[in-house]
N, C-alpha and C positions, 0 to 999 in steps of 0.2 A: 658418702660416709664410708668411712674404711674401719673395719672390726677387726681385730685381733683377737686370736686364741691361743691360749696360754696354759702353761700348769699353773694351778692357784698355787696362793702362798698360805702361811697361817694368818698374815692379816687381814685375806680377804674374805677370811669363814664368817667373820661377821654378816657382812654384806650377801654373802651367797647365802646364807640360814634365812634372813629378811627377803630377798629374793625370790627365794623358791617357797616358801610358807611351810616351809617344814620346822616340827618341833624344834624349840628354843635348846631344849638337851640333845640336838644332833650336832651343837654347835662342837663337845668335845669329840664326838665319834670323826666330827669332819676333819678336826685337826689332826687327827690321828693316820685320815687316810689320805693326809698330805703326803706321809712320807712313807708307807708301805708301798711293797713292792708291786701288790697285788691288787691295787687299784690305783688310779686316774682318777685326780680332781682337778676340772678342767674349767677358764672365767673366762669369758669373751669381754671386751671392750672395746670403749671407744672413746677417744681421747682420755686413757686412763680413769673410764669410769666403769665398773664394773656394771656389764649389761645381761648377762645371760652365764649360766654354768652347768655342769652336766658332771655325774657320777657315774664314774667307770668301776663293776665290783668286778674282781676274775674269779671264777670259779668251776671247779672237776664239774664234768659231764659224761656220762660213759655211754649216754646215746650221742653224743658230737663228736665220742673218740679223742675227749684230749678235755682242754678248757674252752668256757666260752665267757666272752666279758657280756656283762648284763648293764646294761644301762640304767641305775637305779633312779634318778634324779636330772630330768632336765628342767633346765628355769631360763625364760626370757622376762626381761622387763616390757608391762606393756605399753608404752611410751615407746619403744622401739622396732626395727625390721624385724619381727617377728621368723618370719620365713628364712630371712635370709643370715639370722644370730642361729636359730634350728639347724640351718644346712649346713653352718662353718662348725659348730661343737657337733655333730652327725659326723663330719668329715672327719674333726679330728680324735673322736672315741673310735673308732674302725681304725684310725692308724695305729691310734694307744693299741687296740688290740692285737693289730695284724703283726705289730711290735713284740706285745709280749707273749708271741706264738698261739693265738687264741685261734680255735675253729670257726666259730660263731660269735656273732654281736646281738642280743635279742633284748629287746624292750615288748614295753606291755604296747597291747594292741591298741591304738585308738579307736574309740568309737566314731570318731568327727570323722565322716568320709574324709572332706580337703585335706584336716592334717594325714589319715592314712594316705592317701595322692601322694602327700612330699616324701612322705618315710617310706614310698614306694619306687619315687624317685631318684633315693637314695641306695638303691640295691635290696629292700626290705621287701621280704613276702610272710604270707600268713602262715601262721605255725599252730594252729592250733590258738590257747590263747595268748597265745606272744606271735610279736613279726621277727624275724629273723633273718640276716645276714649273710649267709656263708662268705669265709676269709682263707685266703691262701697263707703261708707265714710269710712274713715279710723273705724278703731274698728269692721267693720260690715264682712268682707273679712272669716270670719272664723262662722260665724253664719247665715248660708241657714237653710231652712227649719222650724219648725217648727210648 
């Protein structure tokens, strides 16, 4: 099975609100941060059916020194690869971020040891109570030194 991850549209906030079980009234907030700048709304799929999504918010941090994108909302359908819809919307909220010059990527911490495992195997460590990311900007990943 091959997944795709995508920016959402406004016609897939339906399906991501049902999705994720978050409040029916997040359904206008979601539209809304379709198209702002300062967040990623992100649908994985699979053969055109929406199977997982994730909410990128950015936001000032003056302990990160800059912004950090928060991961407000991730959602897998459970009828699906769980692990492996998680690892493609992970991958692609770290690049939304590394994009829009973000320091840090941080979500709340799971309690489930296995899922902290994957979110560990994604670059994530403990931050107190969020796991946290550190991100270079994008263009900077290949210029250390100096």
């Amino acid at each position: 099975m091959e997944f795709t991850v995508r920016a959402a549209r406004i016609t897939d906030v339906e399906r991501f609100v049902a999705l994720s079980g978050v409040r029916p009234e997040a359904a206008d907030l979601l539209r809304q941060l379709v198209y702002l700048p300062h967040a990623s709304v992100l649908v994985a799929e699979l053969r055109r059916e929406i199977v997982g999504g994730a909410v990128l918010a950015i936001r000032p941090s003056v302990r990160s020194g800059g912004f950090v994108g928060v991961l407000d909302t991730l959602a897998v359908a459970g009828d699906h690869d769980a692990e492996r819809v998680t690892e493609l919307l992970i991958e692609e909220v770290v690049r939304s971020a590394r994009n829009k010059g973000c320091a840090a990527v941080q979500a709340p911490r799971p309690d489930d040891p296995a899922e902290r495992a994957r979110w560990e195997r994604q670059g994530f460590v403990d931050a107190g109570p969020l796991i946290e990311r550190p991100l270079e900007p994008a263009g900077n990943a290949g210029r250390r030194g100096g």
